[in-house]
C-alpha positions as CSV (number, residue, x, y, z in Angstrom):
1,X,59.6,90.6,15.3
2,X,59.7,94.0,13.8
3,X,57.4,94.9,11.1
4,X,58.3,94.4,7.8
5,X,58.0,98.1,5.7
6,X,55.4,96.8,2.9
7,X,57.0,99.8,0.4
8,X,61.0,100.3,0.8
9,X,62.2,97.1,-1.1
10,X,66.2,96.2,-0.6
11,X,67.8,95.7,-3.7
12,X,71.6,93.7,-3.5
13,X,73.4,92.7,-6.3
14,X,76.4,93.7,-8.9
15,X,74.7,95.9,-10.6
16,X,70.6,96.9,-9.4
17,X,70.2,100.0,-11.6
18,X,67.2,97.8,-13.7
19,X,65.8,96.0,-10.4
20,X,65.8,99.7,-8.9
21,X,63.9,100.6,-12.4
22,X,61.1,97.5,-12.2
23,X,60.4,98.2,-8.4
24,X,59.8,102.0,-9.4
25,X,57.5,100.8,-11.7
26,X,56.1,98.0,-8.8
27,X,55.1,100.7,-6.4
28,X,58.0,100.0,-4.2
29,X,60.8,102.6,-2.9
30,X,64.0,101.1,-4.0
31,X,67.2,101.0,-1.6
32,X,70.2,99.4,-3.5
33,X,73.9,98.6,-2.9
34,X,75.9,97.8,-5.6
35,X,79.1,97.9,-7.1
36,X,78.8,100.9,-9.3
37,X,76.2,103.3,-8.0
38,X,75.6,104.6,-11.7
39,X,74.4,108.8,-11.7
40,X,70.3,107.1,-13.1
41,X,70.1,104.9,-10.1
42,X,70.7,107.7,-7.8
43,X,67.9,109.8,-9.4
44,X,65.1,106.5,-8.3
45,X,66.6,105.0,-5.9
46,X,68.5,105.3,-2.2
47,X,72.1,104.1,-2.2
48,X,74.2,102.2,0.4
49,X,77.9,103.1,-0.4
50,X,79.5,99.6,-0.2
51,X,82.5,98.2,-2.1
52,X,83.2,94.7,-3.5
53,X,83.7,93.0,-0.1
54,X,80.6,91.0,0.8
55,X,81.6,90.9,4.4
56,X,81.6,95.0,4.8
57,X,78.2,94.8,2.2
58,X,76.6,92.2,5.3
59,X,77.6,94.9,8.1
60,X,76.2,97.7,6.1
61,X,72.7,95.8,5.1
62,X,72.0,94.2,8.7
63,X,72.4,97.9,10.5
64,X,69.1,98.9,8.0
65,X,65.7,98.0,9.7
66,X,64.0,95.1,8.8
67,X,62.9,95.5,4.6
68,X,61.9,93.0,2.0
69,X,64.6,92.3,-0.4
70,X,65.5,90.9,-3.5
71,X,69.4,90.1,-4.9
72,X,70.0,90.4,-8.6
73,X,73.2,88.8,-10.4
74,X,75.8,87.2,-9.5
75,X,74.9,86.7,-5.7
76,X,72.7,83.6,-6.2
77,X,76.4,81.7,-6.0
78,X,76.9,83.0,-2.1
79,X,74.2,80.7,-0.8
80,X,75.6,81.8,2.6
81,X,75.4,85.4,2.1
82,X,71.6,85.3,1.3
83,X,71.3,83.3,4.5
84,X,72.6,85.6,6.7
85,X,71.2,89.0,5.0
86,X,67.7,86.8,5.6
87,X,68.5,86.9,9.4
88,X,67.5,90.6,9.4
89,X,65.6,91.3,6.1
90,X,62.8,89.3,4.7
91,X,63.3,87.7,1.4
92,X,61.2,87.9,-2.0
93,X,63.0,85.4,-3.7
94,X,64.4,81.9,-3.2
95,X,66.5,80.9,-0.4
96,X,69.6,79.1,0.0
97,X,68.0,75.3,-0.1
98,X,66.6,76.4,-3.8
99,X,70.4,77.9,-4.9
100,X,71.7,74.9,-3.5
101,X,70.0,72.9,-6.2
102,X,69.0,74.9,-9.2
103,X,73.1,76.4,-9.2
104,X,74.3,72.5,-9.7
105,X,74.4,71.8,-13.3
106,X,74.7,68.2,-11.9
107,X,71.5,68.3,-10.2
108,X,69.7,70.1,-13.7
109,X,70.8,67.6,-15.9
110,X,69.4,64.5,-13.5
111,X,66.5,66.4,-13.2
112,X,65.9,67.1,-16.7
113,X,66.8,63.5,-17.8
114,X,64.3,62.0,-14.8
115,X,61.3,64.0,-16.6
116,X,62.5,62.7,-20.0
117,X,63.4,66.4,-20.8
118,X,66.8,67.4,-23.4
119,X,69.6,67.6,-21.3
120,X,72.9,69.0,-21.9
121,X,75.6,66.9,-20.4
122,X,78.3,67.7,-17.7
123,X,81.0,66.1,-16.5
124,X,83.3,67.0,-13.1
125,X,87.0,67.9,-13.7
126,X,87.8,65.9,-10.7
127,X,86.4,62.5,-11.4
128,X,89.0,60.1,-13.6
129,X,85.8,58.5,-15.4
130,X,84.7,62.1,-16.7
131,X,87.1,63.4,-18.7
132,X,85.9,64.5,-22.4
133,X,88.6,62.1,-24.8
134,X,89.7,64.3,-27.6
135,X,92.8,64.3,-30.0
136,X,94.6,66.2,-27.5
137,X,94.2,63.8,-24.6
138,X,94.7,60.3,-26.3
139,X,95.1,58.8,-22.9
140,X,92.1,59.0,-21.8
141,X,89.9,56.9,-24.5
142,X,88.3,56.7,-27.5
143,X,85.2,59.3,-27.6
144,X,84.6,61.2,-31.0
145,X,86.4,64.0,-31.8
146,X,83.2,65.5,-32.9
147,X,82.1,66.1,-29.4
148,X,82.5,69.9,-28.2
149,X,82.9,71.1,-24.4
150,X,82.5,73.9,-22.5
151,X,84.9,74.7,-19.5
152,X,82.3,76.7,-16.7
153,X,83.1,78.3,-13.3
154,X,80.0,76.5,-11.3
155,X,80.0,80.0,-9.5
156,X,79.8,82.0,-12.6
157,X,77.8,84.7,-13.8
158,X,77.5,86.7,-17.4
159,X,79.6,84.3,-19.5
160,X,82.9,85.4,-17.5
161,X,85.7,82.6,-17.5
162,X,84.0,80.4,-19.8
163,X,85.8,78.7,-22.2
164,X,85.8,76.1,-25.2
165,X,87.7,72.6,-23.6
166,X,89.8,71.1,-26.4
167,X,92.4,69.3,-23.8
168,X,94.5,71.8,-22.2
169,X,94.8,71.1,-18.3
170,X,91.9,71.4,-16.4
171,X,91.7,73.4,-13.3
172,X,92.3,72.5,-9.9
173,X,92.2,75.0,-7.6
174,X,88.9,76.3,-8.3
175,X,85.5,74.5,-8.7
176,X,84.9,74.3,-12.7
177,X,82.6,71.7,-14.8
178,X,82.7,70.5,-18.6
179,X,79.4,71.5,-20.2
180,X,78.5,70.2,-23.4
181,X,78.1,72.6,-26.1
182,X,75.1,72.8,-28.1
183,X,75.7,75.1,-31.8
184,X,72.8,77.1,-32.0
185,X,70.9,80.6,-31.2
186,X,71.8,82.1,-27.8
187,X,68.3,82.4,-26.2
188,X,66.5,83.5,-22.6
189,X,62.9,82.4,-20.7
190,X,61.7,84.3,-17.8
191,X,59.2,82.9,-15.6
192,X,57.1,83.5,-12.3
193,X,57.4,80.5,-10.5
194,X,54.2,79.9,-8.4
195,X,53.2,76.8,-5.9
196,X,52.3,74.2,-8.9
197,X,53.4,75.3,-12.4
198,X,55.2,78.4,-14.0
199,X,54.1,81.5,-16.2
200,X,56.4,81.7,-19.0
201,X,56.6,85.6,-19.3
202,X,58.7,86.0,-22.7
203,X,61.6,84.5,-24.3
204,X,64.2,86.7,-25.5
205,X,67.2,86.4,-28.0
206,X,70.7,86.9,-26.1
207,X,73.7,89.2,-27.6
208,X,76.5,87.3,-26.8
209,X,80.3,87.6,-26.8
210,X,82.8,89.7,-29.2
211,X,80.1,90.2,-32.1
212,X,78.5,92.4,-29.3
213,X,81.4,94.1,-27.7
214,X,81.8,91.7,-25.2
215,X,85.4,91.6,-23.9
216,X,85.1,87.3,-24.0
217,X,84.1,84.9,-26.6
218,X,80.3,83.8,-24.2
219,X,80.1,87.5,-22.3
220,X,76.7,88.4,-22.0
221,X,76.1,91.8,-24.3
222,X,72.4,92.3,-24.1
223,X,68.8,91.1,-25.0
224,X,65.7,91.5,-27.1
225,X,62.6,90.1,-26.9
226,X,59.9,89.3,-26.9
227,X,61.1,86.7,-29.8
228,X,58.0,84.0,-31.1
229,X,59.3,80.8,-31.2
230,X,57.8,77.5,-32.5
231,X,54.7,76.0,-30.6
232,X,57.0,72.9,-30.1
233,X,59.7,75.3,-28.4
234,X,57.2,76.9,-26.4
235,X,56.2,73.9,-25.1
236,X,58.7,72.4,-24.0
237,X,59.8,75.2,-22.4
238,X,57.0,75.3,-20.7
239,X,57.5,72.0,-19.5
240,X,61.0,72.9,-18.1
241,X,59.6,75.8,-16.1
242,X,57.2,73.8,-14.7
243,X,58.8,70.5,-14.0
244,X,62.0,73.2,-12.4
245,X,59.5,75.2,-10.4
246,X,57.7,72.1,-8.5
247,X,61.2,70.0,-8.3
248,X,62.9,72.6,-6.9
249,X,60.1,74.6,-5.5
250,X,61.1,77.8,-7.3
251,X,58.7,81.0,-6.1
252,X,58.8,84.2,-8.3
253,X,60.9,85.7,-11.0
254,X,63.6,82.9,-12.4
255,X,65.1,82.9,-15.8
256,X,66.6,80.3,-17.7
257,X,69.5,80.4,-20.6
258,X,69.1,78.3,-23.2
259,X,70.4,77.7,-26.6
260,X,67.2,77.4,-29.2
261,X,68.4,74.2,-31.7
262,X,65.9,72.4,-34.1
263,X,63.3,74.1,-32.0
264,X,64.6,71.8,-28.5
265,X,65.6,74.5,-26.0
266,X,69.1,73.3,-24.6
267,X,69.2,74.3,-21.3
268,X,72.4,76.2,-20.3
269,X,71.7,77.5,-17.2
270,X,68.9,78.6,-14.3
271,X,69.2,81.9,-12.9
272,X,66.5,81.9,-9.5
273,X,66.2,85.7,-9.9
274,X,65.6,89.0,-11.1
275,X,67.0,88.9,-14.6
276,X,68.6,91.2,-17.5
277,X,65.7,90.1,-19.3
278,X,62.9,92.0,-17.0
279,X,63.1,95.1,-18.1
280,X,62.7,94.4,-21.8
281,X,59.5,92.2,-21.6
282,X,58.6,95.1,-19.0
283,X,58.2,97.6,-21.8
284,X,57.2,95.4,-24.3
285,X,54.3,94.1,-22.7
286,X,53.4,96.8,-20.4
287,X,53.7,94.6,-17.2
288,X,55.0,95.7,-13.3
289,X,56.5,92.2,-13.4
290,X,58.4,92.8,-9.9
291,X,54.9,93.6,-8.6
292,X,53.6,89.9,-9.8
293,X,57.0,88.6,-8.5
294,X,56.1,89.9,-4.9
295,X,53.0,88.3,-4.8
296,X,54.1,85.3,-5.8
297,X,56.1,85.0,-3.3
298,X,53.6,85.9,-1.1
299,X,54.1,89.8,-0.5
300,X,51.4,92.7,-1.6
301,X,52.4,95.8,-3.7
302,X,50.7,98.9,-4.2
303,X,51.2,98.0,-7.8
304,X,49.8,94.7,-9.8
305,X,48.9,94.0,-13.2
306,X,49.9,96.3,-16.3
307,X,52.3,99.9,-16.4
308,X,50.5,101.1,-19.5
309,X,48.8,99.8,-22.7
310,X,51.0,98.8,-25.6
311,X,50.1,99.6,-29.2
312,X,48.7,97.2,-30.9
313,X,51.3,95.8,-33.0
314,X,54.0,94.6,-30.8
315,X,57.3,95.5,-30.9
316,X,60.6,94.2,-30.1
317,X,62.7,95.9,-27.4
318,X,66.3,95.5,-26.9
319,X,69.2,96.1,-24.6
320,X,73.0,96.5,-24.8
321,X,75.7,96.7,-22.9
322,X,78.9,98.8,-24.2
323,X,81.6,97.8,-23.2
324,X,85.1,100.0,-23.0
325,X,87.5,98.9,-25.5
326,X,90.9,101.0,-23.7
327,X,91.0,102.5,-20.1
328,X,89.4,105.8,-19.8
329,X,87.3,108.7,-18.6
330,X,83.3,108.7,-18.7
331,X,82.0,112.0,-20.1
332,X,78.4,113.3,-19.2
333,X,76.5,110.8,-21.2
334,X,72.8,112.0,-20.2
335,X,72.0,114.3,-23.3
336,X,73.3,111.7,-25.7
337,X,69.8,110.7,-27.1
338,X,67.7,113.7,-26.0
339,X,66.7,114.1,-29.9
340,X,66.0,110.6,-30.2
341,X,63.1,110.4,-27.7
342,X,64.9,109.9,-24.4
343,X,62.9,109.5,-21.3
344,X,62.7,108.6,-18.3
345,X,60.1,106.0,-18.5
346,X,61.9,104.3,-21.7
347,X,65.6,105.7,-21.4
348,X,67.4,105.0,-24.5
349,X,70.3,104.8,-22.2
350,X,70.7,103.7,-18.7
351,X,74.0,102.9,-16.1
352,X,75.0,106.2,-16.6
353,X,78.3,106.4,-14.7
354,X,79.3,109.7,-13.5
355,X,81.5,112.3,-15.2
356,X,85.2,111.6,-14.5
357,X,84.7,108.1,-13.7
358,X,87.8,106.3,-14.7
359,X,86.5,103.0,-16.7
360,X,88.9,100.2,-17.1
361,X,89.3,97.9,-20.3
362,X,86.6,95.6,-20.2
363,X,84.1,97.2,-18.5
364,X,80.7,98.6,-19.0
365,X,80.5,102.3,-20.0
366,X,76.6,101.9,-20.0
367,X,73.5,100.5,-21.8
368,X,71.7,101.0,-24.8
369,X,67.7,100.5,-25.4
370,X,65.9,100.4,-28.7
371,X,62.6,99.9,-30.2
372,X,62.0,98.2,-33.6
373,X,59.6,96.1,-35.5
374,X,61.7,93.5,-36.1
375,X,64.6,91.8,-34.3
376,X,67.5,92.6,-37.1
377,X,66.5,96.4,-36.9
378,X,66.6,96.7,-33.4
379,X,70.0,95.0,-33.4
380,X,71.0,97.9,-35.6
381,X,69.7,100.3,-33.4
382,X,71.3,98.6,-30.5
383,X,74.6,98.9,-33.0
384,X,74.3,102.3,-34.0
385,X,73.5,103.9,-30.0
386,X,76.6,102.1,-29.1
387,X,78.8,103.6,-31.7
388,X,77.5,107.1,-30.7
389,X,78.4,106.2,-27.2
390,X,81.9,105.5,-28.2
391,X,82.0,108.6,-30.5
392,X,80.9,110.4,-27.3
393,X,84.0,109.0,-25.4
394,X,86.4,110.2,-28.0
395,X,85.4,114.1,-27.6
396,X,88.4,116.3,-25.9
């Protein structure tokens, strides 16, 4: 077999310019292919040139020499994929028997339930018996009107498609579920998974749909954290990581979405991978957490442990997306925050896309960062960078 280069680390995924950033930081030499191949990530990083096709992504990755590698969002829902880029490169992560389970909402909430744990509940679309009885489907029983639902894509990813269910036709010719929907606060937990239990890293408070510039009602916007929660909270999410990670024998980074109500987490989802969420506990707690991700899934680094010592009184960091609000053309956006403190090692903006780039309605222009005492104040922050983003698009 041929050896494995301990250093270059292979980065596939959607978007890998914060992976690329966390394995900098790890010790590794980051190689990425992604859909965007932003103007920062080719400043730390290698790039393969590949498009949206997965197929002509495969061709591209298996002519590389052998490299460990990790996938970021939303290619935990090609199973297959990961299998065959595992034929050639060696995988710091889970495989496709763990995606298999932990991507089934199904499986979640029978897991949850068999370890006494809250449980959201799903239904199938397909099933007669599962249907969610409201005003607007009087056929099919006599539930409460009360009850809310959730229409998901089972291969989703960032909130896309997602929609409340109040009795329109369900879909048929692609695989959806009814979620139930839990009113509460938008919330994230990253963990390292390791043979027995699960380190829970940080929990972080999600930014989620229009309030945020997302273009859809649950679009993922952006994060901040690290956010203290109750001791109940934190133990029982503690007990979710750890009754996931042995049931499902999850190894390394995984993150779950959650919504925070009376102090029960609500699990929404499990994402097995490098999440949005790294790089913000990253700088708030000074950690190379893709260098503890490797060697929990049994790989050295050059790297372990801490980046760099954190002041003493934390603070919260967060992350934004901004999204475009009409079609048009990115400007230089790298001396936007020069004056503000901008660096490298803490960019106050990041996904840089390069000059003349024609961005479509929709999609992401960039991302924010800022640094605050206090979770509202670094939501302004987020607010005000993101405004001077747009008033940067607006320039002749």
């Amino acid at each position: 077999m041929p050896r494995h280069d301990s250093q270059r680390l292979l980065i596939l995924g959607a978007s890998t310019r914060a992976a690329a950033a966390s394995a900098v930081r790890a010790g590794f030499d980051p190689l990425c292919a992604d859909r965007f191949g932003d103007e920062d990530l080719r400043r730390i990083a290698s790039v393969i040139a590949v498009d949206n096709d997965l197929h002509r992504t495969l061709e591209a990755v298996k002519r590389l020499p052998p490299t460990p590698w990790i996938y970021t969002g939303s290619l935990e829902n090609d199973p297959k994929f990961i299998a065959s880029v595992n034929e050639r490169h060696l995988l710091l992560g889970n495989p496709r028997e763990v995606l298999r389970k932990v991507r089934d909402p199904f499986w979640l909430e029978r897991t949850l339930r068999a370890h006494d744990l809250h449980a959201l509940r799903v239904r199938s679309v397909r099933s007669s018996d599962a249907y969610v009885r409201t005003d607007h489907r009087p056929d099919v029983g006599v539930r409460s009107t009360s009850e809310r639902w959730l229409l998901k894509p089972t291969r989703g990813g960032g909130g896309c498609r997602i929609t409340v269910w109040s009795g329109q036709a369900l879909p048929t010719s692609e695989r959806f579920h009814l979620q139930e929907q839990r009113l509460g606060t938008p919330m994230s937990a990253l963990f390292i998974g390791r043979p027995d239990s699960a380190e829970l890293i940080g929990i972080c408070e999600q930014l989620i749909g229009p309030t945020f510039g997302a273009p859809t009602e649950f679009g993922y916007a952006g994060s901040i954290g690290p956010i203290a929660v109750s001791d109940r909270a934190r133990e029982l999410l503690q007990r979710l990581g750890d009754t996931l990670t042995r049931e499902a024998q999850l190894r390394g980074q995984f993150g779950i979405d959650f919504i925070l109500a009376d102090d029960i987490p609500w699990l929404v989802e499990l994402n097995p991978r490098y999440t949005a969420s790294v790089e913000v506990l990253e700088r708030a707690f000074g950690r190379a957490l893709l260098a503890e991700h490797a060697t929990a899934c049994g790989h050295r680094t050059v790297r372990h442990g801490r980046i760099r010592e954190r002041p003493a009184l934390m603070r919260i960091i967060g992350k934004q997306i901004v999204y475009a609000t009409r079609d048009l053309t990115a400007p230089s956006l790298d001396s936007l925050f020069e004056r503000a403190g901008h660096t490298p090692e803490s960019p106050l903006i990041a996904d840089i896309p390069a000059p003349g780039s024609r961005i479509s309605t929709g999609w992401p222009i960039c991302t924010v960062f800022a640094e605050a005492e206090s979770a509202e104040d670094c939501r302004k922050r987020l607010s005000s960078r993101s405004h001077a983003v747009f008033t940067e698009m607006k320039k002749p």
